[in-house]
C-alpha positions, 0 to 999 in steps of 0.5 A: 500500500502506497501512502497516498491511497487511504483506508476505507473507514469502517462501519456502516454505508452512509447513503440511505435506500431512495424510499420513492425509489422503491415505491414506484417499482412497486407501484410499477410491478403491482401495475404489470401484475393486475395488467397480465391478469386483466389480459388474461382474462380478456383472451381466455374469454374471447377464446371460449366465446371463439370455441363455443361459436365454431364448436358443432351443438351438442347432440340431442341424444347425448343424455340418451346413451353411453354407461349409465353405470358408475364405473364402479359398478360396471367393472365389478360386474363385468368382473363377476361375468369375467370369473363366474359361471352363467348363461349367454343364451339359455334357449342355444345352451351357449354359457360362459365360464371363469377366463381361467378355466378355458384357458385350462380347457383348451390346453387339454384340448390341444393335447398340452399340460396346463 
């Protein structure tokens, strides 16, 4: 160090934060928040307005077919159907059986072993 350089006096920084400084970058961030908001509400309804005037109707027979089952109930029925015994046509004498048990059957038919 030469004798002419000076050293930094310790403590703390003498210049205080610019208080307006930050209140119009606030000011400002807040006012590009609510924009982007308002903006996005603006394009997402013209878009649904958009869609919903290019979109074909509904179908009138919409309500009127599809599962009317819950799933829940559907899927345990089909299950049962799936691993149970039953008729398909009575008066054919055509009847299900358990997956499992025709696979077992076709083996054997097939001269294999299960």
């Amino acid at each position: 160090m030469s004798a002419h350089e000076t050293i930094p006096a310790s403590g703390h920084e003498q210049r205080d934060v610019r208080v307006g400084s930050v209140l119009r970058w606030s000011v400002g961030l807040l006012g590009l928040i609510v924009f982007t908001g308002v903006a996005m509400w603006f394009l997402v309804t013209g878009l649904r307005s958009h869609e919903e005037h290019i979109s074909p109707p509904a179908s009138p027979l919409a309500g009127s077919y599809g599962p009317t089952e819950p799933p829940a109930q559907q899927r345990s029925r089909e299950q049962a159907q799936l691993d149970g015994y039953g008729w398909v046509d009575r008066s054919a004498g055509t009847v299900h059986i358990p997956v499992e048990r025709a696979m077992e059957l076709l083996v054997q038919r097939r001269g294999g072993t299960p």
